[in-house]
C-alpha positions as CSV (number, residue, x, y, z in Angstrom):
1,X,0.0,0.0,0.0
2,X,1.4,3.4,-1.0
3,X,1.7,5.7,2.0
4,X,2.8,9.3,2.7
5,X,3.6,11.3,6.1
6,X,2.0,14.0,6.9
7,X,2.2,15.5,10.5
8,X,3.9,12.7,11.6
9,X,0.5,10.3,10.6
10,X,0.7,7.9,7.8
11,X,-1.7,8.6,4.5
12,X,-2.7,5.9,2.5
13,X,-3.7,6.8,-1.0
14,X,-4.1,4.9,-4.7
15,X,-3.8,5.6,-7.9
16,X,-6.1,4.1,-10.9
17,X,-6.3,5.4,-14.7
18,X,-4.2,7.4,-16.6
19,X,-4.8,11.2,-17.6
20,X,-5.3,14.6,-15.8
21,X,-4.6,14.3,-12.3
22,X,-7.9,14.0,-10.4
23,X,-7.7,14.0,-6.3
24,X,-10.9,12.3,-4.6
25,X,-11.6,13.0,-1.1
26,X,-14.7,11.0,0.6
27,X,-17.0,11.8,3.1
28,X,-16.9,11.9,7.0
29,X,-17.8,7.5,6.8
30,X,-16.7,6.6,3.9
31,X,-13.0,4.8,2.5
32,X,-11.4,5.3,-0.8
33,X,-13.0,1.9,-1.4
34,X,-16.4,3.7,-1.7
35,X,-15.5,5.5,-4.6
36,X,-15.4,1.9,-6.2
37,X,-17.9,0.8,-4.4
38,X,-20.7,3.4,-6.0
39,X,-19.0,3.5,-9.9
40,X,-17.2,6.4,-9.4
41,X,-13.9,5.2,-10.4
42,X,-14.9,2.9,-12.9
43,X,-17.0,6.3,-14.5
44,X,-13.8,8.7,-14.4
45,X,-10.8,6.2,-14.6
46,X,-10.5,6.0,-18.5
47,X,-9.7,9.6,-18.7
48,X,-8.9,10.7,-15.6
49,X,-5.5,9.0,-13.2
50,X,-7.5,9.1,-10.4
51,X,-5.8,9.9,-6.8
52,X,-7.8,8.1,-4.2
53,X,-7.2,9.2,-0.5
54,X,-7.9,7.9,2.9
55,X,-8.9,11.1,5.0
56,X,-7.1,10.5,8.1
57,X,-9.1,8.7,11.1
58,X,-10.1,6.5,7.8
59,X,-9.4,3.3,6.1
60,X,-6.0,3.1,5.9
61,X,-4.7,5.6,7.2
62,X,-3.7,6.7,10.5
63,X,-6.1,6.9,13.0
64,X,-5.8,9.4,16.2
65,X,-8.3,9.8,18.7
66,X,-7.0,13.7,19.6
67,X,-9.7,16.0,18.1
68,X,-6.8,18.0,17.7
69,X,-5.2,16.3,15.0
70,X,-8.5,16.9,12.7
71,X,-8.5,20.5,12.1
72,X,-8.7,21.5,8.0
73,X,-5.4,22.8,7.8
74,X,-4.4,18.9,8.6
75,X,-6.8,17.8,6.1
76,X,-5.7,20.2,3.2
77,X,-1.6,19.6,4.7
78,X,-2.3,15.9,3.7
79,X,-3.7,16.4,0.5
80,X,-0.4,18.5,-0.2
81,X,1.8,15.7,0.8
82,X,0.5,12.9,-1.5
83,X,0.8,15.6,-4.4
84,X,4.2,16.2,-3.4
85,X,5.3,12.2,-3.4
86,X,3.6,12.2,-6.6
87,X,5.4,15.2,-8.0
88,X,2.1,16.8,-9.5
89,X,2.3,21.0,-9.3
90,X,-1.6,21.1,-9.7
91,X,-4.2,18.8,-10.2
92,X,-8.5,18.2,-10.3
93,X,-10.4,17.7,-7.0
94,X,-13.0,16.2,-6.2
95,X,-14.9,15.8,-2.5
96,X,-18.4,15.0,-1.1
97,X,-19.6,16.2,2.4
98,X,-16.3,16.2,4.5
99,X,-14.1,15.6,1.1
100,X,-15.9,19.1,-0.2
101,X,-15.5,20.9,3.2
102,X,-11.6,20.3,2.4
103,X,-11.4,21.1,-0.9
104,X,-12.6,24.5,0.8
105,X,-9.5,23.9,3.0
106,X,-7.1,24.0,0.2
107,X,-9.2,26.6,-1.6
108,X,-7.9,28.7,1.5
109,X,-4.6,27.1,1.8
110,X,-2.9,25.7,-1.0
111,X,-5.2,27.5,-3.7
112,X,-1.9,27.1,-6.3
113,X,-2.4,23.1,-5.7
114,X,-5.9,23.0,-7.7
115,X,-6.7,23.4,-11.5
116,X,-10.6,23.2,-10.3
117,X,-13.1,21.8,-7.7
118,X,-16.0,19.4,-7.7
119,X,-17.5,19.8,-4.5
120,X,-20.9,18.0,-3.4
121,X,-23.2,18.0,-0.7
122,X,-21.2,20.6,1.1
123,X,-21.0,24.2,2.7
124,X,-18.0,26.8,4.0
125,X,-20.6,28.0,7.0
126,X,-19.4,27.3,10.3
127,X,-20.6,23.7,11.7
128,X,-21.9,23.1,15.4
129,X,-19.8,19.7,17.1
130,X,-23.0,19.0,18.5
131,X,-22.9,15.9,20.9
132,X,-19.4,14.6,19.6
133,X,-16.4,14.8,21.5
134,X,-14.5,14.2,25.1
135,X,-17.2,13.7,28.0
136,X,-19.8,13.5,25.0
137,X,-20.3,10.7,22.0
138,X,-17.1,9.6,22.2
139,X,-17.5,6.5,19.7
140,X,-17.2,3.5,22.3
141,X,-20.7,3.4,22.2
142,X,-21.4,2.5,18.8
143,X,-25.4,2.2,19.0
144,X,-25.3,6.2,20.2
145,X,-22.9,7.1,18.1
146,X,-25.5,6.5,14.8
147,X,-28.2,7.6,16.8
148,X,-26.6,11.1,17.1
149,X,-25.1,10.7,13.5
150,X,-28.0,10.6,11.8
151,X,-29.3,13.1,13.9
152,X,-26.6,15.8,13.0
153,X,-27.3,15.0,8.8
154,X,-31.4,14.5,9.5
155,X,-31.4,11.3,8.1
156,X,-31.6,7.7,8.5
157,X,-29.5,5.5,7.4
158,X,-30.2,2.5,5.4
159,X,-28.8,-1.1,6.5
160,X,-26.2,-1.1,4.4
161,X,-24.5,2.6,5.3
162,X,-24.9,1.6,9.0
163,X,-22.8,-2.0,8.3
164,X,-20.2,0.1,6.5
165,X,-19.8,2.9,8.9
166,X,-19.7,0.4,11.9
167,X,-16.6,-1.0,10.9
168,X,-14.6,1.9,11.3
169,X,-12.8,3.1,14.7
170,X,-15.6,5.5,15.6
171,X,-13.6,6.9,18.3
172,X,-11.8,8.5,15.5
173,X,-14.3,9.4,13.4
174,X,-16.3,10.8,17.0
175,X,-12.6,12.8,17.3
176,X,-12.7,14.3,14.5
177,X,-16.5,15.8,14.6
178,X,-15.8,16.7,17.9
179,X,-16.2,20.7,18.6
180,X,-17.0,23.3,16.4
181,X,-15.8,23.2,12.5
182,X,-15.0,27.2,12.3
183,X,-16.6,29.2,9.3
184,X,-14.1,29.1,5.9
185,X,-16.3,31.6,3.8
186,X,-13.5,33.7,3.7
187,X,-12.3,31.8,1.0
188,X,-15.1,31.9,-1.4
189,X,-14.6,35.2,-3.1
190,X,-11.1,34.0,-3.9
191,X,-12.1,30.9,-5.3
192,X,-11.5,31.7,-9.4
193,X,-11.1,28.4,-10.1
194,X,-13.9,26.8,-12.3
195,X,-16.3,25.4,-10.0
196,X,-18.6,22.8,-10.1
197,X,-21.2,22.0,-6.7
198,X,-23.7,19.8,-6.3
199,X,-26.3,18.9,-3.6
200,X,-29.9,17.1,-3.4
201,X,-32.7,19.4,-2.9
202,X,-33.6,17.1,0.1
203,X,-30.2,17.3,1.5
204,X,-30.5,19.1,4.9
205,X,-27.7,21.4,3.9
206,X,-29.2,22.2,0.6
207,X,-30.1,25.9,1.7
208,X,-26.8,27.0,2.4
209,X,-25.1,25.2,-0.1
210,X,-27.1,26.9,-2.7
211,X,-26.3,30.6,-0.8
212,X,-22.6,29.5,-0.8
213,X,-22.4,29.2,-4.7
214,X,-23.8,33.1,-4.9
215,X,-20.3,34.1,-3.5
216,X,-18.1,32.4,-5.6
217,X,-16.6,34.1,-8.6
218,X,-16.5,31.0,-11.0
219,X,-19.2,28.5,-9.8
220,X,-22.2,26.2,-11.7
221,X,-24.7,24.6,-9.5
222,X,-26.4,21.6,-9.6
223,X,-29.8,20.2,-8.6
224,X,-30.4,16.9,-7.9
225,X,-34.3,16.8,-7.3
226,X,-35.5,14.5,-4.6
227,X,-32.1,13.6,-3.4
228,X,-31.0,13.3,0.2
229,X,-27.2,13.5,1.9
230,X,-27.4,9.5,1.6
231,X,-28.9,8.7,-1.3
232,X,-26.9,11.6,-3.8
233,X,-23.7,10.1,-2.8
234,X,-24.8,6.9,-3.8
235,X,-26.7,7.9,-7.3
236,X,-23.2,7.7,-9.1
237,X,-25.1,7.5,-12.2
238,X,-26.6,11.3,-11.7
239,X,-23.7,12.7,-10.8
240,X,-21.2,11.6,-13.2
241,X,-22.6,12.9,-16.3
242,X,-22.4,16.4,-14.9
243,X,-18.9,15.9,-13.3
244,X,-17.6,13.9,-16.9
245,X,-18.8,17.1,-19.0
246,X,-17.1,20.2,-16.5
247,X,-13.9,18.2,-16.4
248,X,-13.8,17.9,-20.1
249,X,-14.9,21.4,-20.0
250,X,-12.1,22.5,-17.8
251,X,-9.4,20.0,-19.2
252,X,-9.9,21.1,-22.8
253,X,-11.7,24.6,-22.8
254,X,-14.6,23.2,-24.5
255,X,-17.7,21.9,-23.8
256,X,-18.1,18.9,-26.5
257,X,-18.4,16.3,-24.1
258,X,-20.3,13.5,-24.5
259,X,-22.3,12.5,-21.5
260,X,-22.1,8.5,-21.1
């Protein structure tokens, strides 16, 4: 497994395809092996060399329980050290719900690291912990920690998300939600890369998502009608065709793509 230090923790990426350098960065339960898992790799691999990371407290990669170690400079610091093992100046990004929230991370700092941004089912605006943390949800309970989990995305989850997220260490994971996530609006008037964001208009965070775009210089918006946080992370086959045609859009300056 190909690894990378950042911070003194070890990140676990992979690489799969061959063209423009794309970054993918999951959300807050997910692995690089859900981007498999729901066809996003097999939709973006042929033209794309997809750079699959492990967000720390995730999959393969390290895994501390300080909720220290999870602020979004971290995040954005370990993006910048695969790209640096890798060699690559600049490259594509692409993150959903905690994955987007750091490609807002490296929007503010390590903006010269990104050509352009896919970001779905995600907002800048400051983010209450809520009942993560030390003396709170702590993850040893694993039964609470869902409970209060789909409580803070107003959702339920279906049987299959709740098998997957139980196997990770969700004393991590409860770490790294743990206090406030601080405000990175700043960033969006600066952010004059092309843009693409995406959210379901049944996603809880659909409102401010949608006010975020209006302060962005260089931004598209798109709709996914009847869509939840869930279920718009898993319809692969919705989002790729507008993700396939921006990319080609950005990559080549014009938009000929053909949706497939």
């Amino acid at each position: 497994m190909p690894y990378v230090y950042s911070q003194g923790l070890r990140i676990h990426y992979q690489i799969d395809g061959d063209g423009p350098p794309l970054v993918f960065q999951h959300g807050a339960t997910s692995t690089l092996q859900t981007w498999y898992d729901l066809g996003y790799v097999d939709g973006l691999k042929q033209d794309y060399r997809c750079i699959l990371i492990d967000i720390r407290g995730r999959g393969a990669s390290d895994k501390p329980h300080d909720p220290a170690a999870y602020d979004f400079s971290s995040y954005a610091a370990d993006v910048v050290a695969v790209l640096d093992a890798l060699q690559i100046p600049q490259a594509l990004y692409f993150g959903v719900s905690l994955g987007g929230r750091i490609g807002f991370a490296m929007a503010k700092y390590a903006p010269e690291r990104i050509q352009a941004m896919v970001l779905g089912e995600t907002h800048p605006y400051m983010r209450p912990g809520g009942p993560f943390g030390p003396g709170k949800i702590d993850g040893t309970d694993a039964e609470a920690f869902i409970t209060a989990f789909e409580a803070r995305l107003g959702e339920r989850f279906t049987p299959e998300k709740k098998a997957i997220t139980l196997a990770h260490d969700l004393r991590a994971i409860a770490a790294s939600l743990a206090g406030d996530r601080p405000s990175l609006e700043e960033v969006l008037p600066t952010m004059t890369m092309p843009c693409l964001l995406y959210c379901g208009d049944a996603d809880a965070q659909f409102p401010k998502v949608q006010e975020c775009v209006t302060h962005m210089p260089n931004a598209t918006f798109v709709v996914l009608p009847g869509q939840d946080h869930v279920s718009a992370y898993e319809r692969s086959d919705l989002v790729l065709p507008h993700i396939t045609k921006f990319l080609h859009t950005v990559c080549t300056g014009r938009d000929t793509a053909t949706v497939r």
